[in-house]
C-alpha positions as CSV (number, residue, x, y, z in Angstrom):
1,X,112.0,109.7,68.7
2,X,111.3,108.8,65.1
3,X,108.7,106.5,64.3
4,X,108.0,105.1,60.3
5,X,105.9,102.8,58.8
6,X,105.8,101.1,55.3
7,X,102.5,101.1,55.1
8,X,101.5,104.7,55.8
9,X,100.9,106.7,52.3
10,X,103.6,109.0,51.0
11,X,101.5,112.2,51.6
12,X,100.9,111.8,55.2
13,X,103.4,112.3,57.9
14,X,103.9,110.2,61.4
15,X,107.5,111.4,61.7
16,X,107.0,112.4,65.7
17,X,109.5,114.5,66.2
18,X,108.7,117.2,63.2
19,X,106.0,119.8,64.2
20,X,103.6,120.7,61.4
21,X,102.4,124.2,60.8
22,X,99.2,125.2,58.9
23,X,101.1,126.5,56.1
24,X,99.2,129.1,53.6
25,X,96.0,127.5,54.6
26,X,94.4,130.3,56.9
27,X,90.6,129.3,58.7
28,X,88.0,131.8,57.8
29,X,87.6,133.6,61.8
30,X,90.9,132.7,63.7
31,X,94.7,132.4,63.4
32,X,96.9,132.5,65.8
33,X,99.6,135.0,64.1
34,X,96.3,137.0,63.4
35,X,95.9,137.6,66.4
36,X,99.3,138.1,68.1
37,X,100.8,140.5,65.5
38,X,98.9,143.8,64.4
39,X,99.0,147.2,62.4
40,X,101.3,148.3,59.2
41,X,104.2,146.2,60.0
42,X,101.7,142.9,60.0
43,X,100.5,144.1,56.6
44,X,103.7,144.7,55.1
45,X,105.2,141.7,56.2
46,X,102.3,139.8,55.2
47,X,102.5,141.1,51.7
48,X,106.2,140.4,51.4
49,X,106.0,136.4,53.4
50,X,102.7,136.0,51.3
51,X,104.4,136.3,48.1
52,X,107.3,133.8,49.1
53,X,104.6,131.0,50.9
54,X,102.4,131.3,47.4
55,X,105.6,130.8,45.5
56,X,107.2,127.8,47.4
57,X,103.8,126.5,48.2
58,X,102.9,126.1,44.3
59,X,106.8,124.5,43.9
60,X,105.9,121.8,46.6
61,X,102.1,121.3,46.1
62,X,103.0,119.9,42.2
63,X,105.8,117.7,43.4
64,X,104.3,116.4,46.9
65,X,100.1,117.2,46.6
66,X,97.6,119.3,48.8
67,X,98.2,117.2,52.0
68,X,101.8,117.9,52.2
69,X,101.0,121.9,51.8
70,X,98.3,122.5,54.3
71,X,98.4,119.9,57.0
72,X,95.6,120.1,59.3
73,X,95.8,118.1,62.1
74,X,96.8,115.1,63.9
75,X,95.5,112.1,66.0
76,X,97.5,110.0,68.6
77,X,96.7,106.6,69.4
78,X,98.0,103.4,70.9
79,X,97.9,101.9,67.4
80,X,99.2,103.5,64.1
81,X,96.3,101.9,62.1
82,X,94.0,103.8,64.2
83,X,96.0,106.8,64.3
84,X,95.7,106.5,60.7
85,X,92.1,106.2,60.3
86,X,91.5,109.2,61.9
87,X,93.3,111.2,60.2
88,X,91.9,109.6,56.7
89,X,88.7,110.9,58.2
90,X,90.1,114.3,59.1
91,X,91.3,114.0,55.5
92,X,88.3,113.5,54.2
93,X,86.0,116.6,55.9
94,X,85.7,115.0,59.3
95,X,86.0,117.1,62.4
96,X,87.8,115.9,65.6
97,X,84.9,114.2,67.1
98,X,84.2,112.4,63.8
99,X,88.1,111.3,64.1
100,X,87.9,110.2,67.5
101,X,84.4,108.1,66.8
102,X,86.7,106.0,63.9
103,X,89.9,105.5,66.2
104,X,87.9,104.1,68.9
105,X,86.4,101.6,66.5
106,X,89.5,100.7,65.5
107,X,91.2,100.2,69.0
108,X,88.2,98.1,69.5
109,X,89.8,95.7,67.3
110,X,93.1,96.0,67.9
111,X,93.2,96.4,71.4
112,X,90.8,94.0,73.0
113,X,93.1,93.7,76.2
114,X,92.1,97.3,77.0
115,X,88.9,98.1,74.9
116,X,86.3,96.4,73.3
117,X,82.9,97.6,72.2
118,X,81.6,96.9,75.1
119,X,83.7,99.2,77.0
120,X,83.2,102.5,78.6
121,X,85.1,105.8,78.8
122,X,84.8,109.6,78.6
123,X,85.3,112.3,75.8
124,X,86.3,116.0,76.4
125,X,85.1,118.3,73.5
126,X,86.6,121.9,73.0
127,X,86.7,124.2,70.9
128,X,89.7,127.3,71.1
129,X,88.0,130.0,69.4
130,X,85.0,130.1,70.9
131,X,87.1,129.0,74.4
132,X,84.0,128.4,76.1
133,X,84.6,125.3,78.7
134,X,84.9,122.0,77.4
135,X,81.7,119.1,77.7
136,X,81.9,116.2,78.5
137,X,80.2,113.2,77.4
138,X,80.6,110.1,80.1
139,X,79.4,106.4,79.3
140,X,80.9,105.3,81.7
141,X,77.6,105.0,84.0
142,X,75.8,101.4,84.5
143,X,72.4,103.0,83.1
144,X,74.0,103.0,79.7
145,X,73.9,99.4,79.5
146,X,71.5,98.1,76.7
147,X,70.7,94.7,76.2
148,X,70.2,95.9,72.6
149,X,73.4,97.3,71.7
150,X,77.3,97.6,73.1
151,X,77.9,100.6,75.3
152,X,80.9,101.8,73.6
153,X,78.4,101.7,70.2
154,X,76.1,103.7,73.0
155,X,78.6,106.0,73.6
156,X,79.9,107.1,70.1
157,X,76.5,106.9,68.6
158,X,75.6,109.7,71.4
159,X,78.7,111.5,70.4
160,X,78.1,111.5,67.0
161,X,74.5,112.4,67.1
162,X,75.5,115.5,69.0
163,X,78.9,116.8,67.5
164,X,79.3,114.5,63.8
165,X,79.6,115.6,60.4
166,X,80.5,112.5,58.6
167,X,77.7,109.5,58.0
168,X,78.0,106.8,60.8
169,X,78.8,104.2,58.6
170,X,81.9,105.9,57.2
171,X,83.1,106.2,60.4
172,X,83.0,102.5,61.2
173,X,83.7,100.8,57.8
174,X,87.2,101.3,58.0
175,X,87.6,98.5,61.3
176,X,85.2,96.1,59.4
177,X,88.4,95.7,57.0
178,X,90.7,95.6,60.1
179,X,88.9,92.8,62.0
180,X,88.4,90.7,58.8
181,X,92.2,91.0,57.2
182,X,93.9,90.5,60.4
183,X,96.2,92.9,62.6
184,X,99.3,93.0,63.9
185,X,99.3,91.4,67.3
186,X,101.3,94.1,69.8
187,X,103.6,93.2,72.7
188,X,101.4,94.6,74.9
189,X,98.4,92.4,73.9
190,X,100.6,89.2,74.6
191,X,101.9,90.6,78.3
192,X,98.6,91.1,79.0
193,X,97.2,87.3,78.0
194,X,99.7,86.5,80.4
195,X,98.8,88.6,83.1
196,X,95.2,87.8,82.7
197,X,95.8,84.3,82.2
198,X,93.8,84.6,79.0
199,X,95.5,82.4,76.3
200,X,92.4,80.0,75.4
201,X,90.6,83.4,75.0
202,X,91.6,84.2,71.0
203,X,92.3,80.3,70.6
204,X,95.3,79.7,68.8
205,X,97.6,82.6,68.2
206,X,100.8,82.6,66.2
207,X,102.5,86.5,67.1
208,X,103.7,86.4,63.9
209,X,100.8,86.4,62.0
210,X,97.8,88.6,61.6
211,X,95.2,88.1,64.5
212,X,91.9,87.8,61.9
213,X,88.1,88.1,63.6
214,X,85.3,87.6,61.3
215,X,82.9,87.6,64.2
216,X,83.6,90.9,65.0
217,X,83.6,92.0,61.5
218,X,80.4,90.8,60.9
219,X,79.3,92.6,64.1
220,X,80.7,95.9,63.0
221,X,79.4,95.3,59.5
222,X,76.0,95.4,60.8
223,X,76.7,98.5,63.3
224,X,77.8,100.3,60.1
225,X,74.7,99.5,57.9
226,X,72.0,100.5,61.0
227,X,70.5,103.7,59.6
228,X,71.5,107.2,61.6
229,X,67.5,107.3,62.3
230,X,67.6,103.8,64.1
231,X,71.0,104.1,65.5
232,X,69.7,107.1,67.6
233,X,66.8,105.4,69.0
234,X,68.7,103.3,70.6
235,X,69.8,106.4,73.1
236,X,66.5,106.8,74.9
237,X,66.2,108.5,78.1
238,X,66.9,105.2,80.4
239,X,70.4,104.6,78.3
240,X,71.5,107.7,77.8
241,X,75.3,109.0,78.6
242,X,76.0,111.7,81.0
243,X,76.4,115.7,79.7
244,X,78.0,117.8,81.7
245,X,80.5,120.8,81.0
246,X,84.3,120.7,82.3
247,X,85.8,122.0,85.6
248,X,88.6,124.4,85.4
249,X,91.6,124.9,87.4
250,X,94.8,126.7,87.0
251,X,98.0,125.2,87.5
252,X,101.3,127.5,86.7
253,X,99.8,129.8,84.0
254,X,97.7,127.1,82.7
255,X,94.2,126.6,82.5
256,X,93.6,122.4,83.2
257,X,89.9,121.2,82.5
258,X,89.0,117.9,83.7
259,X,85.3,116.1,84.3
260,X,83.1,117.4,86.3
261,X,80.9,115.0,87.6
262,X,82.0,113.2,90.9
263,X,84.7,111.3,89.3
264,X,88.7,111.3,89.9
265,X,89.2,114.3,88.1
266,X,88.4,117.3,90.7
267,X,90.7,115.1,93.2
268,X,93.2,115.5,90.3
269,X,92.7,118.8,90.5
270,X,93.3,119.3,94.0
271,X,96.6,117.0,93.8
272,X,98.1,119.6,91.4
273,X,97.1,122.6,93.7
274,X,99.4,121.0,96.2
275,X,102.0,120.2,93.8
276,X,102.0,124.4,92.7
277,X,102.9,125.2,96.2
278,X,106.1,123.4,96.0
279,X,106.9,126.7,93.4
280,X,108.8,124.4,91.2
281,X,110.5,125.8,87.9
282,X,111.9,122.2,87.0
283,X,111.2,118.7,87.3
284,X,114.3,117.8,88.8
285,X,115.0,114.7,91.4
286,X,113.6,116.9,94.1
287,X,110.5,117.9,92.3
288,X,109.7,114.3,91.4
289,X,110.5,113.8,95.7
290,X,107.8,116.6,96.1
291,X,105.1,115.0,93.6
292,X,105.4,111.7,95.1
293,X,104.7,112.9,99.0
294,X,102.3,115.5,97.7
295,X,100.3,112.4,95.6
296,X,100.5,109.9,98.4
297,X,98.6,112.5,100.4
298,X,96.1,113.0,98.8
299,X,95.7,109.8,97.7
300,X,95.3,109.0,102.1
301,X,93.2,111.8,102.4
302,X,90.6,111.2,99.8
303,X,91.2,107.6,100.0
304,X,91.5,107.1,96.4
305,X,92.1,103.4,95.9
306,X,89.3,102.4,98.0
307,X,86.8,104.9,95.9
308,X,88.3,104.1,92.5
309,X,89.4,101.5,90.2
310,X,92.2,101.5,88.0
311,X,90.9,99.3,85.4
312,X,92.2,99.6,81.8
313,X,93.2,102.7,80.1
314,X,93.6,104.0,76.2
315,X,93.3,107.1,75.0
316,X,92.9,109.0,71.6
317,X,94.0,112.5,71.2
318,X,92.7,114.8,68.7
319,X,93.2,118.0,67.2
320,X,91.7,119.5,63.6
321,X,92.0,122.3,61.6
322,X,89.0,124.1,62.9
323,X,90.5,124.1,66.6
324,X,88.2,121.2,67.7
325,X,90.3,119.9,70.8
326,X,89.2,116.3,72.0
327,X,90.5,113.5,74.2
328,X,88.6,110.2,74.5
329,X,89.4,107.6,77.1
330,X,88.2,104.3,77.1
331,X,88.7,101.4,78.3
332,X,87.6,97.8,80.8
333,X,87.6,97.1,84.2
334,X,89.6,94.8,84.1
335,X,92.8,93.0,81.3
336,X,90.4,91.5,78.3
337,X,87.1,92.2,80.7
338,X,85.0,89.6,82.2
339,X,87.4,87.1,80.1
340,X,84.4,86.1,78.0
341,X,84.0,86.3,74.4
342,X,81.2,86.7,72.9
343,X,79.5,84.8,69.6
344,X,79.5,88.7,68.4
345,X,83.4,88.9,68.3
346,X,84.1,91.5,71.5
347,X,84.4,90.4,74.9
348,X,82.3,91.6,77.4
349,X,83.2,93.6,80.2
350,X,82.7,93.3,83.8
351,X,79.2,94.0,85.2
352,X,78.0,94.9,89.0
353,X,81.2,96.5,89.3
354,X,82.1,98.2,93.0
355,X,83.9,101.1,92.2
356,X,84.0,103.9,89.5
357,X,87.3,103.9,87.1
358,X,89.7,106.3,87.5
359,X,90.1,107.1,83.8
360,X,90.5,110.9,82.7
361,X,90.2,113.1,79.4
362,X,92.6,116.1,79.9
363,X,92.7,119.3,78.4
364,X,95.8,122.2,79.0
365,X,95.4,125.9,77.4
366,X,98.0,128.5,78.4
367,X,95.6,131.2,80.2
368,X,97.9,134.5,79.8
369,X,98.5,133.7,75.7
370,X,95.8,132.8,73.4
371,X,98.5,131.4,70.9
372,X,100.4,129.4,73.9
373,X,100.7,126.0,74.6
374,X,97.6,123.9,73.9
375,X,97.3,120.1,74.7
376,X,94.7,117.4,75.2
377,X,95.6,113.6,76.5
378,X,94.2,111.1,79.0
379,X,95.4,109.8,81.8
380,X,94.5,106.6,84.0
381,X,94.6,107.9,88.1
382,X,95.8,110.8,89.4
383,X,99.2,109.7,89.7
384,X,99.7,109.3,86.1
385,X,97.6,112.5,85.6
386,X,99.8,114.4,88.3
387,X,102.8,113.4,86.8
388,X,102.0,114.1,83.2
389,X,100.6,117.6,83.6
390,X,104.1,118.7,85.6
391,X,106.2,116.8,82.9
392,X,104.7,119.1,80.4
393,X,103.9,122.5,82.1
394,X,106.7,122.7,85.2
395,X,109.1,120.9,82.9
396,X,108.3,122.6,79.7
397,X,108.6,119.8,78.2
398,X,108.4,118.8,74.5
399,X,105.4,116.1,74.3
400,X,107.7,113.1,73.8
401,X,109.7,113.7,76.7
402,X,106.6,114.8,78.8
403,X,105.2,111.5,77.9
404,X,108.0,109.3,78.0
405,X,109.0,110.4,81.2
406,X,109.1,107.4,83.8
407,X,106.3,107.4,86.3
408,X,105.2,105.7,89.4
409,X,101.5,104.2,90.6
410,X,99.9,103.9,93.3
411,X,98.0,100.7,93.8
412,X,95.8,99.7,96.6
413,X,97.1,100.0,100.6
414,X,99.1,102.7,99.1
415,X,101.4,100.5,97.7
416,X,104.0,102.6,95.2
417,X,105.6,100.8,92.1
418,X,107.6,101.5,89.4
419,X,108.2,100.8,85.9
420,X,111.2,98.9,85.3
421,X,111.2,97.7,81.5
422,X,110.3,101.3,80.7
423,X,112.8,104.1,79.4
424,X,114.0,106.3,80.9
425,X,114.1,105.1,84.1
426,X,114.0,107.6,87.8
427,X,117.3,107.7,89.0
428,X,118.7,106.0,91.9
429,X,118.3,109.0,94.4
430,X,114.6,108.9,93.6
431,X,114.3,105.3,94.0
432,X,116.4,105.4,97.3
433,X,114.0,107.8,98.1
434,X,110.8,105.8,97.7
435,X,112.3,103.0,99.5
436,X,113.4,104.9,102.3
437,X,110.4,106.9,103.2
438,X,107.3,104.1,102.0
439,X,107.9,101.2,103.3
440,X,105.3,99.2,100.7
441,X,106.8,99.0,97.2
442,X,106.8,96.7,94.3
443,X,107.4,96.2,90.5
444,X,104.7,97.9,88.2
445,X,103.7,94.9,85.7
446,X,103.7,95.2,82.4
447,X,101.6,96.6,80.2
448,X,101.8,99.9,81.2
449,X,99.0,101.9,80.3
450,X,100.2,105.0,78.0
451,X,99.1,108.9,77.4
452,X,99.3,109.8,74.2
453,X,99.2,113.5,73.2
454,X,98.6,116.2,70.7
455,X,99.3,119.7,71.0
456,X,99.2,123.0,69.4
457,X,101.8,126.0,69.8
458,X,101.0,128.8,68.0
459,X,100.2,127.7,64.7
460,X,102.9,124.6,65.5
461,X,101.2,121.3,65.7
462,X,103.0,118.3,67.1
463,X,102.2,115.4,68.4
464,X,102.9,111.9,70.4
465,X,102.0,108.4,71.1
466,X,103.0,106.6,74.3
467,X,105.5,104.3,73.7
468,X,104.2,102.2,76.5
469,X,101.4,101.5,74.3
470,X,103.2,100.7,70.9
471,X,101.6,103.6,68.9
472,X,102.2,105.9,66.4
473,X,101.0,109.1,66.0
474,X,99.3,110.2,62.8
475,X,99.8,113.8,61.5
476,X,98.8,115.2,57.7
């Protein structure tokens, strides 16, 4: 699938279906080719492809620029404006952490029917030369709420304060000009006012033109200009977001790393263990048979919908030139929150809530090949999660049709729906299937929260945004 935009500069590609390698720009302690190749033949090659790279490198670094020579990494969002920021902060020095901290601001714009700045979510951090397990940062718990600031803001000041390189306010300048000139209004945005019953929410709103929030600019304006020093003491001991280091599992030659507090993600992990069993070497109509029974179970066993919420769901993907590996979901409790808006610009989400969300940052490493397949995404639920992780490591999949893949869910009483305006669609054996063995199922509504994905083979990057959630992904 090939996605454009007008808009995007000339140096910097979103093409989704063209891998990007680091071209003759090598990091100072690891490279994957380094490392997989060795002795006299390595040198002598390298001297003779060294001489070739320097000499079509200088051809196409004075017609295209740097950018086009040495790209360094990507970032995959529901939205191509905030794929696009992060990169420009990638671009700029920024590390992956620094990219995710801008995208989120930006979603928090543009995507106020899943996110707003008062939402909550979870970021995965890793790093694949050092390979030490991944932390976790979750702000997801009701102690981070602050009458004194947003707990996204919470969240990503935290994150930043630990793990950024670029000045806070550089990070959220660039949505201050999205909220104030407008943004494109996405389908999903409007399915979901439906859905939610949330027209009067936004006022008037004409699809065709750009959806404009001075409120919220002014609000992000004045999150920009706090000073690092008072920005952090804001995060005191009785608001302060969870730490923790990443679980591991294995699944088919792959090392998975999930949360590891007691959230969906070890259930996840035990879903998968099932699924291995099954010894599949394709994701064929039997396999998807297989995954279904073997999710259902354990969604009985550990009774999953009555332990965890679905809520809302978008995720940013990122990967830079240093290795830094991150995946941030965030996200509401429910469509547009509570369904208020406040004078600030950003509506509120739901408080006293009953049950934990079932959001989760994913992380995949290939365990027997420090060059193999590398690749960091969120998922909402362990179905989606499931489903996901066998698309791309059973399947061997390419990350577009890993992600695009059609899925199922599994809503409350076990109830099992499908997507129908999605495609590809399951075939009919599969849907004979579901209708034959569970008696309880129905039509997934619409919007459909997406995955979106960047990965690494070798040297290769590529990456992919969900069409489900209208994005593009941003590689330079």
């Amino acid at each position: 699938m090939t996605n454009t935009n007008n808009n995007t500069p000339a140096n910097e590609t979103t093409r989704e279906d063209i891998p990007l390698k680091s071209g003759t720009k090598l990091s100072k302690w690891y490279h994957c080719n380094e490392e997989c190749l060795g002795g006299s033949r390595f040198i002598n090659a390298a001297f003779g492809t060294l001489t070739v790279i320097i000499t079509i490198a200088l051809l196409i670094q004075i017609y295209y620029g740097d950018y086009q020579v040495v790209p360094h990494g990507s970032v995959a969002t529901d939205n191509i404006e905030c794929s696009h920021i992060g990169t420009q902060i990638l671009k700029k020095g920024g590390n992956a952490r620094d990219a995710a901290i801008a995208s989120a601001f930006c979603l928090s714009v543009v995507a106020q029917h899943l996110t707003s700045l008062d939402a909550e979510g979870q970021i995965m951090i890793y790093n694949h030369r050092k390979r030490d397990l991944p932390i976790v940062i979750d702000f997801s718990s009701p102690n981070v709420l602050s009458d004194k600031m947003p707990k996204l803001v919470v969240g990503l000041a935290y994150i930043h304060k630990l793990y950024g390189s670029m000045s806070w306010k550089s990070l959220v300048e660039p949505s201050v000009q999205i909220a104030r000139r407008g943004h494109k209004i996405s389908n999903g945005f409007l399915k979901a006012m439906d859905q939610a019953k949330a027209h009067a929410l936004f006022g008037r709103i004409d699809p065709d033109k750009p959806l404009k929030n001075e409120n919220l600019a002014i609000t992000l304006e004045t999150i920009a200009n706090i000073t690092e020093k008072e920005l952090y003491g804001y995060i005191d001991p009785a608001h302060q977001p969870i730490q923790m280091q990443a679980i591991k599992s294995s699944f088919h030659n792959y090392d998975v790393f999930v949360p590891a507090s007691e959230t969906i993600g070890s259930v996840l992990l035990v879903n998968l263990r099932e699924i291995e069993e099954y010894n599949f070497t394709k994701v064929n109509t039997e396999a998807v048979k297989r995954i279904l029974d073997s999710t259902l179970k354990t969604y009985n066993e550990f009774k999953v919908t009555s332990r965890f919420h679905e809520g809302t769901s978008t995720n940013i993907a990122v990967m830079d030139m240093e290795d830094n590996y991150v995946s941030l979901v965030i996200g509401l409790y429910e469509l547009f929150g509570s369904g208020e808006l406040t004078s600030h610009g950003y509506v509120l989400d739901v408080k006293n809530k009953e049950k934990s969300c079932s959001r989760i940052p994913i992380i995949l490493t290939d365990n027997k090949f420090i060059c193999g397949k590398r690749m960091a995404f969120g998922a909402n639920g362990i179905a989606q999660g499931s489903q996901i992780v066998s698309n791309l490591v059973i399947g061997d999949k390419n990350v577009t049709d890993g992600i695009e893949a059609p899925r199922f869910y599994v809503l409350d009483g076990n109830t099992v729906a499908v997507e129908v305006s999605h495609t590809p669609k399951f075939s009919i054996e599969i849907l004979r299937h579901l209708n034959e063995t569970h008696t309880k199922s129905e039509v997934k509504p619409e919007p459909y929260y997406s995955s979106n994905v960047v990965a690494k083979y070798q040297d290769d990057l590529s990456s992919h945004s969900d069409s489900r959630g209208e994005g593009v992904a941003s590689r330079f």
